[in-house]
C-alpha positions in Angstrom: 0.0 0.0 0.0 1.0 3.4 -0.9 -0.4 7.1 0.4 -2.1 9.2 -2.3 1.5 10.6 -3.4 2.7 7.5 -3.8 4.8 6.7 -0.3 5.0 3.0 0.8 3.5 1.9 4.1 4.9 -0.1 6.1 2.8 -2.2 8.9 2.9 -0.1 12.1 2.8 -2.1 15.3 3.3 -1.5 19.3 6.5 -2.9 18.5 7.1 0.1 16.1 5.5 2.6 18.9 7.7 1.1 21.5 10.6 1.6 19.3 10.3 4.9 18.8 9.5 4.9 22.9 12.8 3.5 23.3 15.4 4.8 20.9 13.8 8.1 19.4 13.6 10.2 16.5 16.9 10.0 15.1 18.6 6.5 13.9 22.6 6.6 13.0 26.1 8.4 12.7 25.4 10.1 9.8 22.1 12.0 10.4 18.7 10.0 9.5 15.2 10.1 10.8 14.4 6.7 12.7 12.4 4.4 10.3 9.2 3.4 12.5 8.9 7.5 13.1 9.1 7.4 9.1 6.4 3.7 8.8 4.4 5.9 11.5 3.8 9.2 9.8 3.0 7.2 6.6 0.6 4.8 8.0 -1.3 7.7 9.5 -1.3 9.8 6.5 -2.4 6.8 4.6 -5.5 6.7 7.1 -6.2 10.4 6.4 -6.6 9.6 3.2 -8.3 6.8 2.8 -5.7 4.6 1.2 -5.3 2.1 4.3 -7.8 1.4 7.2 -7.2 2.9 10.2 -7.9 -0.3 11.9 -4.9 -1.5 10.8 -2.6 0.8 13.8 -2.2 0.5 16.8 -5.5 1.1 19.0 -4.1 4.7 20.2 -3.4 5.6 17.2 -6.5 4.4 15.5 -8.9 6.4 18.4 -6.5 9.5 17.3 -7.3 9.4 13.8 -11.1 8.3 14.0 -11.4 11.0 16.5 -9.8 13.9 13.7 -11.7 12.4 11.6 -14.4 13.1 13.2 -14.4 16.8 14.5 -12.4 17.8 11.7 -11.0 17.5 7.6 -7.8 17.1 6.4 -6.5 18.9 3.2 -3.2 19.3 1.7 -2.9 22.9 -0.1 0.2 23.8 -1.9 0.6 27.5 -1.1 1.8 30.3 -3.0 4.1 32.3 -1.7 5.0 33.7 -4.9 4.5 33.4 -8.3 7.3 30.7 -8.5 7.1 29.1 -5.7 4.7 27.1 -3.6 5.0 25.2 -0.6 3.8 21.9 0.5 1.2 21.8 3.0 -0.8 19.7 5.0 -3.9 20.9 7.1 -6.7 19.7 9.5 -10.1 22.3 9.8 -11.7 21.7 13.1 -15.5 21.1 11.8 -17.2 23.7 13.5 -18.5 27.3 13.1 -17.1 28.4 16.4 -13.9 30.1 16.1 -10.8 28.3 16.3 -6.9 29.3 17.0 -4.9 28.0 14.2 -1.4 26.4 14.8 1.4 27.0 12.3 4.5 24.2 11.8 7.3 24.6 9.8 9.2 21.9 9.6 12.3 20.8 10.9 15.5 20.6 8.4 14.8 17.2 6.7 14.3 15.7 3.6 10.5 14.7 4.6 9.4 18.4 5.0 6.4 18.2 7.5 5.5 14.6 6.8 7.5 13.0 10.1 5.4 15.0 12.8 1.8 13.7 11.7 1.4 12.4 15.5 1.9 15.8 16.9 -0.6 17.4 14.0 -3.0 14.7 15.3 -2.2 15.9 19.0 -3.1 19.4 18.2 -6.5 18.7 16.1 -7.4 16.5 19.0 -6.7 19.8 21.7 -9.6 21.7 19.3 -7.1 23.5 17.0 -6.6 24.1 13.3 -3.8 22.8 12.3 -1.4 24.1 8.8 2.2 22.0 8.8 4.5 22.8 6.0 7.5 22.6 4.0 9.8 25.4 4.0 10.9 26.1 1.3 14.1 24.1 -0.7 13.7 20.8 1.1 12.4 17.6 -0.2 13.6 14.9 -2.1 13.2 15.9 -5.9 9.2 15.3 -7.1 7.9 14.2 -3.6 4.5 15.0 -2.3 6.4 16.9 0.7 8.9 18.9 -1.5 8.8 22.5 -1.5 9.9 24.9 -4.2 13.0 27.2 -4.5 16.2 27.1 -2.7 17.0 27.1 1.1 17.2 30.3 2.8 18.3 28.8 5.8 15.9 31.3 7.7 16.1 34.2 6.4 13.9 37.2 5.0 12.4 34.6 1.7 11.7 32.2 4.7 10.3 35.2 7.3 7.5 36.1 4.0 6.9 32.8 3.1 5.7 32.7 7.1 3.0 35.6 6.5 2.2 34.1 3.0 1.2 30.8 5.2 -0.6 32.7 7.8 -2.3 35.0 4.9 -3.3 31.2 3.6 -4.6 30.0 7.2 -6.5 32.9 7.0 -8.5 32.4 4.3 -8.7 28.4 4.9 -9.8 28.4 8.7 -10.6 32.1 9.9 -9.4 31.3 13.3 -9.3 33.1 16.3 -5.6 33.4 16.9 -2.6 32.3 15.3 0.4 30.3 16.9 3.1 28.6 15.7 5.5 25.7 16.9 8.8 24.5 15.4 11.1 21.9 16.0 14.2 22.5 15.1 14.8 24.7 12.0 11.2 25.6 11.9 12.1 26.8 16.1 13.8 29.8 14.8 11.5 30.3 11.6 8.6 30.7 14.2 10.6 32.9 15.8 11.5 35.0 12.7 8.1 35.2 10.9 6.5 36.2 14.5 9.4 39.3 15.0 8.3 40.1 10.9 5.1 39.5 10.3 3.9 43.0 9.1 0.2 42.9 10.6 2.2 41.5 14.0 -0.7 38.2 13.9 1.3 35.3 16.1 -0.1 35.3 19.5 2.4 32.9 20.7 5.3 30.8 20.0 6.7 27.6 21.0 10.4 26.9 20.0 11.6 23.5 20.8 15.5 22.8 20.3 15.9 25.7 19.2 18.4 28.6 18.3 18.8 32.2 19.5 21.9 33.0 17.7 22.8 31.5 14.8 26.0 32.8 14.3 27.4 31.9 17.3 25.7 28.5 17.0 28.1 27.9 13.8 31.2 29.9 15.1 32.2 31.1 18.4 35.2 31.3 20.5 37.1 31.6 16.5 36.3 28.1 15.8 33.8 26.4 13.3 31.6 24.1 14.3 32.2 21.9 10.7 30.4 18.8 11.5 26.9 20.1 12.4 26.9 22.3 8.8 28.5 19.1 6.8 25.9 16.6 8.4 23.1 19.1 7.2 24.3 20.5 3.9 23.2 16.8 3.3 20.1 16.4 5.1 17.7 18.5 2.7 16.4 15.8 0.3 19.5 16.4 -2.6 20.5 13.7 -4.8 24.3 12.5 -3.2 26.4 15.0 -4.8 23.9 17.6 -6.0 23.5 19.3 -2.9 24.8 22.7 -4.4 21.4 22.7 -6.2 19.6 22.9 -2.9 21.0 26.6 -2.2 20.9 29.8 -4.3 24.7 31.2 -5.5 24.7 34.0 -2.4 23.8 31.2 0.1 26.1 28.2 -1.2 29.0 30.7 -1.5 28.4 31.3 2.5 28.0 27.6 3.3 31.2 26.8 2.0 33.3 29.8 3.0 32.3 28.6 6.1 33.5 25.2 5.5 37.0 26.7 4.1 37.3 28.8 6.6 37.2 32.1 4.6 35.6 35.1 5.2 34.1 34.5 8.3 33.1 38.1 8.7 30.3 37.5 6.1 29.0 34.2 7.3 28.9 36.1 10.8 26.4 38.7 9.2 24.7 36.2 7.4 24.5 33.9 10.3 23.5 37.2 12.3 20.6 38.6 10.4 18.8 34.8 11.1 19.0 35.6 14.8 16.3 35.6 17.0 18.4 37.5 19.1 18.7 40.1 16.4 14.7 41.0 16.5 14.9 40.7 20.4 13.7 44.6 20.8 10.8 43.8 17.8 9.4 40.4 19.6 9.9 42.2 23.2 7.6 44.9 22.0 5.2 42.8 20.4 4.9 40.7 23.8 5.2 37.2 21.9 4.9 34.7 24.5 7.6 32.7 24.0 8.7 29.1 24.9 12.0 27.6 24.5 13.3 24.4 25.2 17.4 23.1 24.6 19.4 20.5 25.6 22.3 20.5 27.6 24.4 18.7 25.1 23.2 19.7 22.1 25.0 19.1 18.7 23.4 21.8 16.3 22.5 25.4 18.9 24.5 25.0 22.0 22.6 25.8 25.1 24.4 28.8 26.1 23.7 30.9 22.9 20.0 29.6 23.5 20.0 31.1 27.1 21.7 34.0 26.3 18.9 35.1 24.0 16.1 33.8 26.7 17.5 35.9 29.1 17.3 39.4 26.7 13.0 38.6 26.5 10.6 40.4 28.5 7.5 38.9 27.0 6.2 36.1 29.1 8.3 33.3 28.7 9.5 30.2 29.3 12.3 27.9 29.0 12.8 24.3 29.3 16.4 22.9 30.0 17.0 19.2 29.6 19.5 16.2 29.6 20.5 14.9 26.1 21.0 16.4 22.6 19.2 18.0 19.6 15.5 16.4 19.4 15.9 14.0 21.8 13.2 15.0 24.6 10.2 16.0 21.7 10.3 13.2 19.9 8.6 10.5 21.1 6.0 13.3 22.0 5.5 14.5 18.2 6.5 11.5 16.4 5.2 8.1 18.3 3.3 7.4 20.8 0.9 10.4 22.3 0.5 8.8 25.6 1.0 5.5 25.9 4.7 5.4 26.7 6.0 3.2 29.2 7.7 6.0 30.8 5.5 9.3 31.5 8.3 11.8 31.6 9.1 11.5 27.7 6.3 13.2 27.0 6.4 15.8 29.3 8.2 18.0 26.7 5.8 18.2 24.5 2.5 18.3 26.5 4.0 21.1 28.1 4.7 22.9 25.0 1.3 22.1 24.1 0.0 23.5 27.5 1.5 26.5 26.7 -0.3 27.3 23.6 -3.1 26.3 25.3 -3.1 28.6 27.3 -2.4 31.5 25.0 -4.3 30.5 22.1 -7.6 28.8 23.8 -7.5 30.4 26.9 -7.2 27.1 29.5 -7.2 27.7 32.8 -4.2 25.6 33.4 -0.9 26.0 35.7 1.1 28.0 32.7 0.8 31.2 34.8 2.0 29.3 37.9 5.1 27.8 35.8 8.9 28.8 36.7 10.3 31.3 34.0 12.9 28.5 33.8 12.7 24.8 34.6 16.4 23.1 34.4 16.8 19.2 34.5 19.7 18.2 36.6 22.3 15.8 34.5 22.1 12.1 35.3 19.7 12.4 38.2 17.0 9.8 36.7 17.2 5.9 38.0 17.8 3.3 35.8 17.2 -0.5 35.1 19.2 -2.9 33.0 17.1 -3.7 30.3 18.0 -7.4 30.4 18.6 -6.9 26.4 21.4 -4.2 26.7 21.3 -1.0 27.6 19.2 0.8 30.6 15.6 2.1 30.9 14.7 4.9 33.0 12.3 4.3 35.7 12.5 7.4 37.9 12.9 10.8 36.0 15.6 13.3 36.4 15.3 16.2 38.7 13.9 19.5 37.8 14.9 22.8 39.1 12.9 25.7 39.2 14.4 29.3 38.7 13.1 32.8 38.8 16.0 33.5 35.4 18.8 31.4 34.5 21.4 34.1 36.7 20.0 32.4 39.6 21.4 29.1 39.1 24.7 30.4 39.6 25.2 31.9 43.4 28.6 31.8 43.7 32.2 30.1 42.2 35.2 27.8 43.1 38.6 28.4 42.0 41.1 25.2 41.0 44.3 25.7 40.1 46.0 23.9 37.4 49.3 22.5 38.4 52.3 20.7 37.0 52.7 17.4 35.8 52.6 14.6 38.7 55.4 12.4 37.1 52.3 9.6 36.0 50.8 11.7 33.4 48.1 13.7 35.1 48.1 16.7 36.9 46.5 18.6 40.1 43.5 20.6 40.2 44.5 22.0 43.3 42.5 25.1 46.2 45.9 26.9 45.4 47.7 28.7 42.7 50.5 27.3 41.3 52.8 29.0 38.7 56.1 28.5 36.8 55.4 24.6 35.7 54.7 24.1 31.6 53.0 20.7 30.2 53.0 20.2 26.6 51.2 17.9 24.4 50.9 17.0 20.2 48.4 18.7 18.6 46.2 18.1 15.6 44.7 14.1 16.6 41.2 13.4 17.8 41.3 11.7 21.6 39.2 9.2 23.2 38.5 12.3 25.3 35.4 13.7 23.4 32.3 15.7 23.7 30.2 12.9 21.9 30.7 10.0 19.3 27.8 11.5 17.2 26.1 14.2 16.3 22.5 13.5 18.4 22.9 10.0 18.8 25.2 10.0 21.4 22.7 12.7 23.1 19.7 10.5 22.5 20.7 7.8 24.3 21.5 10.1 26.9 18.3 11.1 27.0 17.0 7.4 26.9 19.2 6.8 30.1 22.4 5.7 28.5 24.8 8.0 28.6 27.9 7.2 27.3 31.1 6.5 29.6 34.7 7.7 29.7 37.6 5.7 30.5 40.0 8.1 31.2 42.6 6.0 32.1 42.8 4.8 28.6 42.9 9.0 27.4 45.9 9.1 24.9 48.3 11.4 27.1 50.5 12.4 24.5 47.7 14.2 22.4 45.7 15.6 25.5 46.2 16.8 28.8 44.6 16.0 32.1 44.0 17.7 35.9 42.1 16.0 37.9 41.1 16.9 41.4 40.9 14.8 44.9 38.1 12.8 45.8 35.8 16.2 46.8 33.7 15.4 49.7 30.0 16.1 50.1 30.5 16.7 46.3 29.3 19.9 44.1 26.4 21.6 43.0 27.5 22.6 39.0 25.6 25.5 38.4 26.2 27.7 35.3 28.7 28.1 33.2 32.8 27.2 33.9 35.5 29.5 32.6 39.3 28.4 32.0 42.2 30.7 32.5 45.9 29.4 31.1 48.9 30.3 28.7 49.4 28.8 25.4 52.3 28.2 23.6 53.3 26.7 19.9 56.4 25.8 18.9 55.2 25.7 15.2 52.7 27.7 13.0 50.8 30.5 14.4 47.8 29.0 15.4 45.9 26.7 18.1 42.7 24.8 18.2 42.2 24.2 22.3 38.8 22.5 23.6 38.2 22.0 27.0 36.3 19.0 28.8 35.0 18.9 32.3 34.2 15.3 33.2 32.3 13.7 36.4 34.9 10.8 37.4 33.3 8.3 39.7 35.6 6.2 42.6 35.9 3.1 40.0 37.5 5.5 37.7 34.5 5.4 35.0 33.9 9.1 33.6 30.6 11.0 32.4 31.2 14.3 30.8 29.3 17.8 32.2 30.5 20.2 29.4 33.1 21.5 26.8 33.8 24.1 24.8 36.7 25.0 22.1 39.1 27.9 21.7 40.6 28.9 18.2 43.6 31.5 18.6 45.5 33.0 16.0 48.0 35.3 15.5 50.8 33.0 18.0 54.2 33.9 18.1 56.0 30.8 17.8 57.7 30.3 21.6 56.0 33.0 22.9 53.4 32.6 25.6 49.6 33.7 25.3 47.2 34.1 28.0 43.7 33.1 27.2 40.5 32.3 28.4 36.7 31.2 27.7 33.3 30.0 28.8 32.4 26.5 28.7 28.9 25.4 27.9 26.3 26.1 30.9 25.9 23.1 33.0 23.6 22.1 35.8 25.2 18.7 37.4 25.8 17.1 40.8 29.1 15.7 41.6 28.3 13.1 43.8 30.2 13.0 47.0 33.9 11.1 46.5 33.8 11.8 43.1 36.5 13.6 41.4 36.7 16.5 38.7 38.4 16.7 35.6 39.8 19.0 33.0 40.9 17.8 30.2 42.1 19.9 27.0 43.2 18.6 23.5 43.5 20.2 20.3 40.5 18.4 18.1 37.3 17.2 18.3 35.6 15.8 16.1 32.1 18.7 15.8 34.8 21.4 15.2 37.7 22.6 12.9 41.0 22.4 13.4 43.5 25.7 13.3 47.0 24.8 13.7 49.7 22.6 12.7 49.5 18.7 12.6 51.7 16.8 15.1 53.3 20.3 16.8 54.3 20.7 20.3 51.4 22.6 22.1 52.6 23.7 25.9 50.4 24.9 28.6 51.6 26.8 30.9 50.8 29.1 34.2 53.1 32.2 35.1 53.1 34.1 38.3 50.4 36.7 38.4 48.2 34.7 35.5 48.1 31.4 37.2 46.2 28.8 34.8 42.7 28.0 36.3 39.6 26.2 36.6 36.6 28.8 37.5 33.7 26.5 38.6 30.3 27.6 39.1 28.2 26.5 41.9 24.7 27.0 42.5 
């Protein structure tokens, strides 16, 4: 069986609910959507349309779809948005005369366009809302029913129009009440954008889930690219291997791979700039857009702190959820598989409080949104877990939540540790006192075992699932890294906020150096869990000549358990980011008197 533009349908079982319960939206190294989120948005279309009997899902899913089907229609326009282009759509009208708030989605940055989220469509038409999902424009595999035309704009001004072209559409279609939208992803920051430049100022609210505030710090910060994230999704758009240029107007491509050169990185800032949420910050502050954000604390594509940064600038009412994990990882089993029937409760919580939210702003409920914390901050690794008995762990209690007034309140005070000198075994002293005159040097330009994740949202999912991955950093190659580490620390620490590094750099070849910093949770067998990271790119070295430097790592919110140990740990690659110096050169750390190298921790 087939959907009416020709999709296959593959059967859709609990086994294919409970596998996007356990392992997620996002399958593999090199960036795909899981399958069964794929064999479910298909076998739900296919019931929309009559092609397949609904009696053929799942009972949950069946009750969703008869229950659409009955309050409501589905359509699936192709809008306009100018006399070129048009944009694949997919609605559902409530069937009522009453007026109804419509919900806007634009999709994520896939080659499906809006056709993977067809649970959470379902989910919204089942809360009493119109519903208008669609492609933005550039993505989809070439002649698919999902495909959009034109090239990628990557969010920017063609997509910010094509935003009040889809409104002016829901409009005419539905008449609602209000208008909202919600976006995962890519289509996080277009909601953002088209609600900040919507000329008649018509969103009533937004909900932005994994989302960015600024995208050029997202792609560069601290001087140093973040390569893998923009490789994995030059190829993620629906292009046929090796015609991905054809995705991307001239302008656009030109930026996309100056970035990936290296070269004029004073453009791609601007470009990268002007699709900033945190650019319009002023525009959505005085249009009082309530606003809800959600991010990850290891996530891949927008780091969190970026994210914050920009959360922190809004004075609309707002919201922001913080959680464990990476890119995607806490929505989707709420807006791709299985609405409610999940074995554990707290997977959904993402998403039905997104929902809540709009709810509230949009129909009106009378629910505990007004009651909410302006921020809500999981704690790392505080769930319980089970074996499985088939590999892996299941989580059976949920991590902690902290509530907070602003993000500035998680951090109440700091701890200084002291990098030291090399103890004769390889490792070194994070020590309560300064210590100065001692130099360690290491070979740059290899990727270490010490690193902030195997893959791009993978490693992060299963992090989220209750698997996080696990260091052995007594196995760290110590010729290509460097490690301080300090004491067992009792009655642990409350890792609150974000860390900042102070040393001295010196190369003995080229004029350049990649650093990136790791702080790792080290438990009394010796078995490690990162908390954060963050790289440094300097330029402009003196070869033999010392450098003082410093940055922020990512924000963290962590417990050190008590007899645990802390560790920094900084190398000269990763494997997300570019590399700036010279293969296989001596890179030396050092810590002179009066600029003593260390470890700022925060502490909340």
């Amino acid at each position: 069986m087939t959907t009416e533009g020709g999709e296959p349908i593959a059967s859709v079982t609990d086994a294919t609910l409970a596998d996007i319960a356990a392992h997620g939206i996002w399958r593999g190294a090199s960036l795909d959507i899981n399958p069964s989120v794929l064999a479910v948005a298909r076998a739900l279309l296919a019931a929309l349309q009559g092609t397949a009997p609904a009696g053929a899902l799942p009972d949950e899913l069946r009750e969703l779809v008869e229950r659409v089907l009955r309050e409501a229609g589905v359509s699936f326009p192709r809008i306009a948005v100018t006399g070129e282009i048009g944009l694949s759509a997919f609605a559902i009208k409530q069937k009522t005369s009453e007026p109804r708030p419509v919900v806007i989605v634009p999709a994520g940055w896939n080659p499906y366009g809006w056709m993977p989220f067809m649970v959470g469509y379902l989910s919204l038409a089942a809360r009493g809302y119109h519903v208008l999902a669609y492609t933005p424009r550039g993505f989809g595999e070439p002649g698919g029913p999902f495909t959009s035309d034109g090239f990628i704009g990557v969010a920017g001004p063609d997509d910010w129009s094509d935003g009040s072209a889809v409104i002016d559409h829901a409009e005419g279609l539905f008449t609602p009440s209000k208008v909202g939208f919600l976006g995962l992803s890519y289509g996080s920051g277009i909601s953002q954008l088209v609600a900040a430049h919507d000329e008649k100022n018509r969103v009533a609210a937004v909900v932005a889930l994994s989302t960015w505030g600024n995208l050029a710090t997202s792609l560069y910060d601290n001087g140093t690219r973040h390569e893998k994230a923009v490789e994995l999704l030059i190829g993620f758009t629906g292009a046929e291997e090796g015609k991905e240029k054809e995705k991307f107007d001239e302008a656009t491509w030109r930026i996309l791979q100056n970035f990936q050169d290296g070269q004029n990185m004073e453009e791609v800032v601007e470009w990268g700039t002007v699709r900033s949420p945190e650019t319009y910050v002023d525009i959505t502050n005085s249009r009082s857009v309530p606003t809800f954000y959600s991010n990850t604390w290891h996530e891949s594509l927008f780091p969190a702190g970026e994210a914050i940064a920009t959360f922190e600038k809004l004075t609309v009412p707002k919201h922001l959820n913080l959680w464990i994990g990476d890119h995607g990882a806490p929505e989707g089993v709420g807006i791709t598989g299985m609405p409610s029937g999940t074995p554990f409760r707290g997977f959904l919580t993402p998403m039905t409080e997104a929902y809540a939210w709009l709810d509230h702003h949009l129909l009106g409920a009378a629910d505990e949104v007004p009651d909410w914390p302006v921020v809500n901050s999981q704690v790392m690794f505080t769930y319980e877990t089970k074996p499985t008995g088939i590999g892996g762990d299941r989580i059976v209690e949920e991590a902690r939540r902290e509530s907070l007034g602003s993000w500035s309140e998680a951090t109440t005070g700091t701890e200084a540790w002291y990098l030291s000198g090399s103890n004769g075994d390889g490792g070194a002293a994070l020590s309560d006192k300064p210590s100065a005159g001692w130099s360690r040097t290491f070979t740059a330009g290899y990727e270490t075992t010490a690193t902030a994740m195997d893959d791009i949202m993978e490693t992060g999912q299963k992090e989220w699932f209750g698997n996080p991955k696990t260091y052995d950093p007594a196995g760290f190659d110590q010729d290509r890294l460097l490690v301080w580490s300090t004491e067992e620390l009792a009655g642990g620490r409350r890792i609150r906020g974000a860390a900042r590094i102070e040393l001295t750099v010196r190369v003995e070849e080229g004029d350049a150096a990649t650093l990136v910093a790791y702080l790792f949770d080290v438990d009394p067998d010796g078995n490690a869990r990162i908390i954060t990271h963050e790289p440094l790119t300097i330029t402009g070295l003196d070869t033999g000549t010392d450098r003082t430097v410093d940055w922020t790592l990512q924000p963290a919110a962590h417990d050190l358990a008590d007899g645990h140990r802390l560790a920094l740990v900084v190398n000269s690659r990763d494997r997300l980011y570019a590399f700036t110096g010279k293969q296989d050169a001596a890179t030396t750390i050092t810590s002179p008197t009066g600029r003593e190298a260390v470890l700022e921790l925060p502490l909340g």
